[in-house]
Backbone as a printed PyTorch tensor [residue, N CA C, xyz], in Angstrom:
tensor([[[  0.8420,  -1.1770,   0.0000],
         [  0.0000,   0.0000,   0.0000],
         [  0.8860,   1.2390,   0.0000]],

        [[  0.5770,   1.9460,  -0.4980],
         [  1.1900,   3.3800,  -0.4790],
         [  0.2110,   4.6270,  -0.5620]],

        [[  0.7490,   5.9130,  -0.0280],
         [  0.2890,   7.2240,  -0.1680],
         [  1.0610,   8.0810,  -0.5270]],

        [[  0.3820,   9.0880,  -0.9610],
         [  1.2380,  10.0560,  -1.4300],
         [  1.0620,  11.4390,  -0.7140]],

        [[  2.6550,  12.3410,   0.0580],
         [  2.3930,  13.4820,   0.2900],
         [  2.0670,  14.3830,  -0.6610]],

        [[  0.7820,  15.4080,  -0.0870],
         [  0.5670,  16.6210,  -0.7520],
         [  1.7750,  17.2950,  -0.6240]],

        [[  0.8640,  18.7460,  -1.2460],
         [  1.5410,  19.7990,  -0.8590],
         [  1.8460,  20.4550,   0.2720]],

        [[  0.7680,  20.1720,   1.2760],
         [  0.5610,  20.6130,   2.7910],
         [  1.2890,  19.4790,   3.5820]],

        [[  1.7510,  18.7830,   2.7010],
         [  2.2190,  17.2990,   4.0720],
         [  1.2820,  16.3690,   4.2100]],

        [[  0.1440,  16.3010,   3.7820],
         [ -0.5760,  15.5390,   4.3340],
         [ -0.7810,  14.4240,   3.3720]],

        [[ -1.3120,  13.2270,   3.9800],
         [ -1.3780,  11.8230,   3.3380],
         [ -2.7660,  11.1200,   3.7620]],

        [[ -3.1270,  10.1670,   3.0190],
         [ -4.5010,   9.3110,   3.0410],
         [ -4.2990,   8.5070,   3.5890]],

        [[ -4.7680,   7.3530,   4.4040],
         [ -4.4460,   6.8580,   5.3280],
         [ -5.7660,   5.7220,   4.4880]],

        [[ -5.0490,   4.3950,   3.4360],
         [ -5.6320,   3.9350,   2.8570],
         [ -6.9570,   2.9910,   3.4740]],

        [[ -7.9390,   2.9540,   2.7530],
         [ -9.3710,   1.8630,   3.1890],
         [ -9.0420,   0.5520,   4.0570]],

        [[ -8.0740,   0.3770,   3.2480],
         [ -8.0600,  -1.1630,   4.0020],
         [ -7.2140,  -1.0860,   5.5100]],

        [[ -5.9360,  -0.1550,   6.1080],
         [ -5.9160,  -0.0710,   7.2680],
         [ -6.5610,   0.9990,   7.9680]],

        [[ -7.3800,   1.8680,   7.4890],
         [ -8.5600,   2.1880,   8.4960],
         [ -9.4290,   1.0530,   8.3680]],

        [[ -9.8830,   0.1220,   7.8700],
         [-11.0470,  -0.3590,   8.0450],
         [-10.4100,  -1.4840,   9.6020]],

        [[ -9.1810,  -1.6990,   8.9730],
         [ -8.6180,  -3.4290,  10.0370],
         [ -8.0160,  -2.0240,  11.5240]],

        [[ -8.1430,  -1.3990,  11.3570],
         [ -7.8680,  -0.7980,  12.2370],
         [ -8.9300,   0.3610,  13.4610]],

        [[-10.2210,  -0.1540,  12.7000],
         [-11.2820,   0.6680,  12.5910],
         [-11.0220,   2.0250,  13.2700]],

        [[-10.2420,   3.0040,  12.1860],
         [-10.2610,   4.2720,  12.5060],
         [-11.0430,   4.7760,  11.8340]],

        [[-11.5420,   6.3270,  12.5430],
         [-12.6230,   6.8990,  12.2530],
         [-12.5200,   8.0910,  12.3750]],

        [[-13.1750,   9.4010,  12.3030],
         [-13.0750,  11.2380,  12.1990],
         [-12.6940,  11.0520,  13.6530]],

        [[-11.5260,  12.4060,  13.5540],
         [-11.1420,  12.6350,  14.8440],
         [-10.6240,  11.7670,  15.4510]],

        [[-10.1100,  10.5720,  15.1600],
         [ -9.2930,   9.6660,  16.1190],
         [ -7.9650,  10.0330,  16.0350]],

        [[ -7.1690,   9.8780,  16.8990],
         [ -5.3980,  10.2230,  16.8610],
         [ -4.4740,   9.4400,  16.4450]],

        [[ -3.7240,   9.9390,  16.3870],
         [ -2.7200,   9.0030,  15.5340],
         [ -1.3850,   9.4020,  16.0000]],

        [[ -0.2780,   8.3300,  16.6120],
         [  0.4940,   8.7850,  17.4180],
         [  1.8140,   8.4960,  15.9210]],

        [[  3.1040,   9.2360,  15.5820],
         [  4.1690,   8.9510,  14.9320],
         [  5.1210,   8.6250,  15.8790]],

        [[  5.9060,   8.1530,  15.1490],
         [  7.6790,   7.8670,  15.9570],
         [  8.6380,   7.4350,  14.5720]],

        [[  9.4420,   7.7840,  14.7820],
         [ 10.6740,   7.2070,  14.1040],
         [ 11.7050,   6.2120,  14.7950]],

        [[ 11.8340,   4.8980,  14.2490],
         [ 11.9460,   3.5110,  14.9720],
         [ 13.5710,   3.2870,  14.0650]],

        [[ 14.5200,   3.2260,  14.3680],
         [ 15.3930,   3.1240,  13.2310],
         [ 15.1370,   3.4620,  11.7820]],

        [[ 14.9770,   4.7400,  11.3230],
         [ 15.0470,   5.4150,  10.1840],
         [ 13.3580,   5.0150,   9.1290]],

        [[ 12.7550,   4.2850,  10.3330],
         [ 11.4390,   4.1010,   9.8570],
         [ 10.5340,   5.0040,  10.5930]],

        [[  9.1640,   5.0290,   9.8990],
         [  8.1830,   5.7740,  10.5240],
         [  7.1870,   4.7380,  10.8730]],

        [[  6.6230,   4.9740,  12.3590],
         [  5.9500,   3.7900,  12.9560],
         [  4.4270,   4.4480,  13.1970]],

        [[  3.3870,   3.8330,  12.9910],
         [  2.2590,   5.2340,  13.1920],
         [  1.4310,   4.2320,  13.4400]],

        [[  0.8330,   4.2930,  14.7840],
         [ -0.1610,   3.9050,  15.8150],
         [ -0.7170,   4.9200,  16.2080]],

        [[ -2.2430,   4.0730,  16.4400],
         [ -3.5500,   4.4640,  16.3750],
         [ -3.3740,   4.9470,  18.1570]],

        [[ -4.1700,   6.0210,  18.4880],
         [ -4.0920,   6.0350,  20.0320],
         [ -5.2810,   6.0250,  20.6740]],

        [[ -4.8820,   4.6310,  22.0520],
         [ -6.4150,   4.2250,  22.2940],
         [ -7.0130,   5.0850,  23.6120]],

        [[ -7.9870,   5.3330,  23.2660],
         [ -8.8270,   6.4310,  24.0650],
         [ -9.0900,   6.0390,  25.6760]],

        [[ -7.8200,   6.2270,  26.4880],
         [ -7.9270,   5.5410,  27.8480],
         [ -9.4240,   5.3170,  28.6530]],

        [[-10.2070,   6.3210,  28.3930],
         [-11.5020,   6.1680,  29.0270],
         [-12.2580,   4.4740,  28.7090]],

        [[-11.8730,   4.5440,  27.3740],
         [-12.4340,   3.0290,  26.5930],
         [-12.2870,   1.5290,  27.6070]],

        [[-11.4780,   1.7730,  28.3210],
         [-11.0760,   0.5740,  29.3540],
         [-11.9370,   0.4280,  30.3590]],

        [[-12.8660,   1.6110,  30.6330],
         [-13.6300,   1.5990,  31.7450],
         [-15.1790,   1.0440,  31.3360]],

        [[-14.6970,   0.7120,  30.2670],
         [-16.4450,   0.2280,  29.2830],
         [-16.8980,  -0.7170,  30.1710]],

        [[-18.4320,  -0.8600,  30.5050],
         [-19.0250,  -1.7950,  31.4650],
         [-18.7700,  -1.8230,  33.0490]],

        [[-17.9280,  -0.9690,  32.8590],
         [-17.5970,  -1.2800,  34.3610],
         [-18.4660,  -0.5570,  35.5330]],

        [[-19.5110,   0.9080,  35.0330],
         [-20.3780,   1.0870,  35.8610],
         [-21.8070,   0.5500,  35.5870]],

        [[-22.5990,   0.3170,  36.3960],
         [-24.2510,  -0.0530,  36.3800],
         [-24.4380,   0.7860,  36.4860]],

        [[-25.4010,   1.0420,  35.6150],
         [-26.8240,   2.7030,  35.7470],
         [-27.9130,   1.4510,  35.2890]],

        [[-28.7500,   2.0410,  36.2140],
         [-30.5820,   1.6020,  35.7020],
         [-31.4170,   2.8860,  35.4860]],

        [[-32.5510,   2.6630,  35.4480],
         [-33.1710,   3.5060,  35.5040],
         [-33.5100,   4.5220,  36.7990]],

        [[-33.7740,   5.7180,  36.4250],
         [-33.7530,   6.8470,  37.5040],
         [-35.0970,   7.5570,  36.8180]],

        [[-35.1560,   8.4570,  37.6590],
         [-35.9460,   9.8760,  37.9860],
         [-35.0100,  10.9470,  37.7610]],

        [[-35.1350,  11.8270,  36.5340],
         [-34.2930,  12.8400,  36.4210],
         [-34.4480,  13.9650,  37.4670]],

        [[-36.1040,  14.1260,  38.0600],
         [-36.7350,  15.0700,  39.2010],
         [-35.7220,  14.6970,  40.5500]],

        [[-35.0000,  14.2160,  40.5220],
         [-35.1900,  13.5760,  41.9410],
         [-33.7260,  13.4960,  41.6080]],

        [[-32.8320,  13.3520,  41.0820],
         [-31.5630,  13.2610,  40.6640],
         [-31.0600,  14.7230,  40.4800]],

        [[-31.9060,  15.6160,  40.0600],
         [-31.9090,  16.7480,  39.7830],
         [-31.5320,  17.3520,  41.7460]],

        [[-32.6320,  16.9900,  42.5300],
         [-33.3710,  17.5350,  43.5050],
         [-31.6570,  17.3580,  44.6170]],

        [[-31.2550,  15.8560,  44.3460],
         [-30.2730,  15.1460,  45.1080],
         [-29.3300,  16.2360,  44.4600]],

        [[-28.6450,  16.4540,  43.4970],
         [-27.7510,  17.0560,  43.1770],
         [-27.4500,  18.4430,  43.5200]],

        [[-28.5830,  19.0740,  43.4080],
         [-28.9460,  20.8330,  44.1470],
         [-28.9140,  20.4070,  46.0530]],

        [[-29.2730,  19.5380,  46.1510],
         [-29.3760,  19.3920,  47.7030],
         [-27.1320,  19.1400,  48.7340]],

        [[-27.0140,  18.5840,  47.3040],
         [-25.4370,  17.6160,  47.9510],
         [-24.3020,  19.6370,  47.4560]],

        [[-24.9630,  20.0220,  46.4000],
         [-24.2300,  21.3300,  46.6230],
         [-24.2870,  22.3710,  47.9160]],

        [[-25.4580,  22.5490,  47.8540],
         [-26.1320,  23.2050,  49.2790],
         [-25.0550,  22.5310,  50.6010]],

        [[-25.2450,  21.2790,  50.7590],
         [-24.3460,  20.3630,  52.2070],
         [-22.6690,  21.2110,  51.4560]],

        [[-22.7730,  21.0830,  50.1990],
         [-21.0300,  21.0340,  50.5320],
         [-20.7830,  22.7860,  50.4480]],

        [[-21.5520,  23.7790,  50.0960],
         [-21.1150,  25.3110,  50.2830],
         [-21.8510,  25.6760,  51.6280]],

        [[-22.4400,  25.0120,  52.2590],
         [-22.0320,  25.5560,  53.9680],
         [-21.4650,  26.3120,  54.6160]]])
């Protein structure tokens, strides 16, 4: 596979390793130079690790609302 620099520097980042790589708008892309090569990894969005790890059910936004105005009030005392 290959790309080609523009004029601005910039390059296409071909179908087939965005697709196996599933990158998408706005994702990052980290460079390095590895012995006279260029190494370019995808950078993974640390929050992503925390997937599943909280339970939410269902709520009352009235009342979540009510708790939240109430826990400010306790803490500016």
């Amino acid at each position: 596979m290959q790309s080609v620099i523009t004029a601005k520097f910039q390059i296409t980042i071909p179908k087939d390793v965005r697709e196996r790589l599933k990158l998408s708008i706005h994702d990052t892309l980290e460079w390095k130079i590895d012995r006279g090569k260029i190494v370019v990894l995808p950078v993974q969005k640390k929050f992503l690790k925390y997937r599943n790890r909280i339970k939410t059910g269902p709520g009352k936004i009235e009342d979540d609302i009510k708790q939240a105005r109430q826990d400010r009030i306790t803490k500016y005392r």
